[in-house]
C-alpha positions as CSV (number, residue, x, y, z in Angstrom):
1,X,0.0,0.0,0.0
2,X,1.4,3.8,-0.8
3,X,1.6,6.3,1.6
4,X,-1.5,8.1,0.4
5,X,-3.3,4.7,0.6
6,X,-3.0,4.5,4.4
7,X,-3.8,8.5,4.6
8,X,-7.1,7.9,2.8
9,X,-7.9,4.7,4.8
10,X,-6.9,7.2,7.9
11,X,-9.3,10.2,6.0
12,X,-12.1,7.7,5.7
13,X,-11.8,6.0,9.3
14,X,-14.6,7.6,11.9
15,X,-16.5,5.9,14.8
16,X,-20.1,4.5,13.6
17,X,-23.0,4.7,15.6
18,X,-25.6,3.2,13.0
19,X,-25.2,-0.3,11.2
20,X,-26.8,-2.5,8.9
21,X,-28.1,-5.7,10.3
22,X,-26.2,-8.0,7.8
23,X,-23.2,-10.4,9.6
24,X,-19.7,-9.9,9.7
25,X,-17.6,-12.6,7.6
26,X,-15.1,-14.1,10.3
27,X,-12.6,-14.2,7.4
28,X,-12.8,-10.0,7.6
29,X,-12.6,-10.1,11.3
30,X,-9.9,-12.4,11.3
31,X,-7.8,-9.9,9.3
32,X,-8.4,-6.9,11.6
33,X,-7.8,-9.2,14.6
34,X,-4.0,-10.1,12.6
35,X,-4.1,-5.6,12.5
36,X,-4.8,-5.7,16.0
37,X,-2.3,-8.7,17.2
38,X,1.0,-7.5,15.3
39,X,0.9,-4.1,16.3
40,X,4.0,-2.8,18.3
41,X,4.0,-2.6,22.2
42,X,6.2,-1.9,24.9
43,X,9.2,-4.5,25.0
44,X,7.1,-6.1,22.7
45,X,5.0,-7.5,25.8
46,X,1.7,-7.7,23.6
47,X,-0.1,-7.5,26.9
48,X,-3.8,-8.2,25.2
49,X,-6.6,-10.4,24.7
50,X,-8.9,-9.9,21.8
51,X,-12.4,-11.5,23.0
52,X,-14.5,-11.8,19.8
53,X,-18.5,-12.2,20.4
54,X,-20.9,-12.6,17.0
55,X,-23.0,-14.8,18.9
56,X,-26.2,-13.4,18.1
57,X,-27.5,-14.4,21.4
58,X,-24.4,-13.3,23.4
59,X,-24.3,-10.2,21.6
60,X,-27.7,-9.5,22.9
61,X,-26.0,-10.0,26.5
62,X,-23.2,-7.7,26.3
63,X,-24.8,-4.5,24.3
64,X,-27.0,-3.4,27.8
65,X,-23.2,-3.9,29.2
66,X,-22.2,-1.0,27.1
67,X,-25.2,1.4,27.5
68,X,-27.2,3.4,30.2
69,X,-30.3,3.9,31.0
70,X,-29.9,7.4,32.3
71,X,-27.2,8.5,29.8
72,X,-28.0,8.1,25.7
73,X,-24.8,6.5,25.1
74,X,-24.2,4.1,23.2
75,X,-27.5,2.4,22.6
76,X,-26.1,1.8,18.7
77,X,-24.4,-1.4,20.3
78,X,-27.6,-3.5,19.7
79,X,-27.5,-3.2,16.1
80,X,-23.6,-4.0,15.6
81,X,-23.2,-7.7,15.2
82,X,-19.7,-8.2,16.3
83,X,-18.2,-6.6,19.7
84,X,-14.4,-6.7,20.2
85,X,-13.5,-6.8,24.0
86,X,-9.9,-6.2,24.4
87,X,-8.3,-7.1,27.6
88,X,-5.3,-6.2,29.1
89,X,-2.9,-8.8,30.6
90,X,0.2,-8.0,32.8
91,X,2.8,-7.9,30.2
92,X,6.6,-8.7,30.4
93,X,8.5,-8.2,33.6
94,X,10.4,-5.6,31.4
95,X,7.6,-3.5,30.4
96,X,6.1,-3.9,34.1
97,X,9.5,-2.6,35.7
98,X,9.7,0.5,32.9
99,X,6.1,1.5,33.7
100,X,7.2,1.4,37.4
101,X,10.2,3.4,37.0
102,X,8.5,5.8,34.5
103,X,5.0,6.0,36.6
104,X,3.1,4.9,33.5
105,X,1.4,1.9,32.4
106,X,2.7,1.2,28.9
107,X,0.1,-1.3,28.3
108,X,-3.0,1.1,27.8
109,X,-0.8,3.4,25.1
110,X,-0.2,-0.1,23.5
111,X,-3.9,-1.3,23.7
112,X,-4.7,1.8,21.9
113,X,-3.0,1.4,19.1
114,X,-4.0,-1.9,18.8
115,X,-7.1,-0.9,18.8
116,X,-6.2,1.5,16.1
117,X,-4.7,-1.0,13.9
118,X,-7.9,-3.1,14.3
119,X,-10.0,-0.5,12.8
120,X,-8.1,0.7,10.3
121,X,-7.9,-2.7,8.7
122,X,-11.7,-2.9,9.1
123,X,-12.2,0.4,7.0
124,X,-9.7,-1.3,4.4
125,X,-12.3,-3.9,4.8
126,X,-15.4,-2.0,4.0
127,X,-16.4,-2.8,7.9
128,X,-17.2,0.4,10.6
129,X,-16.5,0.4,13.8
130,X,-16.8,2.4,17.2
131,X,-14.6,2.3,20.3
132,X,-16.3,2.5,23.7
133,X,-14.9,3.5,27.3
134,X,-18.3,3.5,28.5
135,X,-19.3,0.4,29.7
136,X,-19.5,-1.7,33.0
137,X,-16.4,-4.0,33.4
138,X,-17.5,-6.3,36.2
139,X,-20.6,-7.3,33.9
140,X,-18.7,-7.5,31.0
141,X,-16.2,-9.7,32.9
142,X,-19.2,-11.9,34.5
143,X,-21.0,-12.7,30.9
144,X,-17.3,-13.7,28.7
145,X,-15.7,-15.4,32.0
146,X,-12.9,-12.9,32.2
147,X,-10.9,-13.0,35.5
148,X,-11.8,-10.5,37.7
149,X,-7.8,-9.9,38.3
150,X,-8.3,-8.9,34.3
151,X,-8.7,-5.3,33.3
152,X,-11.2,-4.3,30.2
153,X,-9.4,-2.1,28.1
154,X,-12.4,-1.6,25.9
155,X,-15.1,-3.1,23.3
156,X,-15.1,-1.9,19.3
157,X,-18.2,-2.1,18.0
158,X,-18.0,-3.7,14.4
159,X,-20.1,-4.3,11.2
160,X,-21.4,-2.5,8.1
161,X,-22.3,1.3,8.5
162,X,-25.6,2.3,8.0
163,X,-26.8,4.8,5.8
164,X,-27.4,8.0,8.6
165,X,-23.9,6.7,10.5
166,X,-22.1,9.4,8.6
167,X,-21.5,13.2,10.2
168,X,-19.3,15.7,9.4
169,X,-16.0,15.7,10.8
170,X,-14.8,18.7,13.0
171,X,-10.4,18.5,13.6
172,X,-8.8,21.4,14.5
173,X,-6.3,23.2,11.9
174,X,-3.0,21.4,10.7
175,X,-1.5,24.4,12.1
176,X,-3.5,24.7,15.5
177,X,-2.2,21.4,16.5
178,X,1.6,20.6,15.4
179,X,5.1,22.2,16.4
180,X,8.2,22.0,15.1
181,X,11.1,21.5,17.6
182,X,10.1,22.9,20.6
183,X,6.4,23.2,21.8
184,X,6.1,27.9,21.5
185,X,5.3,28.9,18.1
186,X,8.1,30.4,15.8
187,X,7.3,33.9,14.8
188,X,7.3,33.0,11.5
């Protein structure tokens, strides 16, 4: 792929909140999972589990894990027949003693881009997808047997957009957001 080709995929890439009812092929989901699995991470501890649930029935279970009744957030989850929950495992001694040192848990910058990697490979695939933060991780943890000693990084909503899923896109300016070598503006 050329460099443009991974900007447009990048251009094209927003989180859905509508989607058509038709299935995922696992082949497709396979492929973002690969995205997901070789992406870098801190002394290359891969600290993450990728939980997969197209169970139609199973879905069903987890969506209400994701939304609130007092909140309208994220009540999209319903229609989305595939839900990605990654989870975070301990990592390398390595990673563990570098976080310590540094006071920083490498493993959630490295589930992020993780996560990235999974859904850019799903909009090379056609597929939307949504990351959520919002959800409630003891639930989550109860319905798909995760360890309680496990942590819930968070659950990407996947499947075909629908048709009112796209909005316009607000970034700030190029030049409202980057530096070049040093963080104050050059007066030029």
């Amino acid at each position: 792929m050329t460099r443009q080709g991974v900007l447009e995929v990048i251009q094209q890439r927003s989180s859905v909140r509508a989607y058509e009812s038709r299935s995922v092929s696992r082949d497709k989901i396979e492929r973002c999972l690969e995205a997901a699995r070789l992406a870098p991470s801190a002394c290359n501890a891969q600290a993450w589990t990728f939980i997969t649930v197209d169970d139609p029935q199973l879905r069903d279970k987890l969506a209400p894990c994701t939304a609130d009744k007092w909140l309208p957030l994220n009540h999209f989850t319903y229609q989305a027949p595939v839900h990605v929950v990654m989870v975070l495992e301990p990592g390398k001694l390595s990673a563990q003693a570098g976080g310590l040192i540094k006071q920083r848990d490498f493993r959630w910058i490295d589930i992020g881009i993780a996560a990235e990697h999974f859904c850019l490979q799903a909009q090379a695939e056609g597929l939307g997808t949504c990351m959520l933060g919002w959800f409630n991780e003891r639930k989550v943890q109860a319905l798909l047997h995760i360890p309680k000693s496990k942590t819930v990084a968070l659950i990407i909503t996947v499947g075909y957009a629908g048709s009112d899923s796209t909005r316009p896109r607000h970034r700030k300016p190029f030049e409202e957001v980057t530096r070049w070598n040093g963080y104050e503006r050059s007066s030029q």
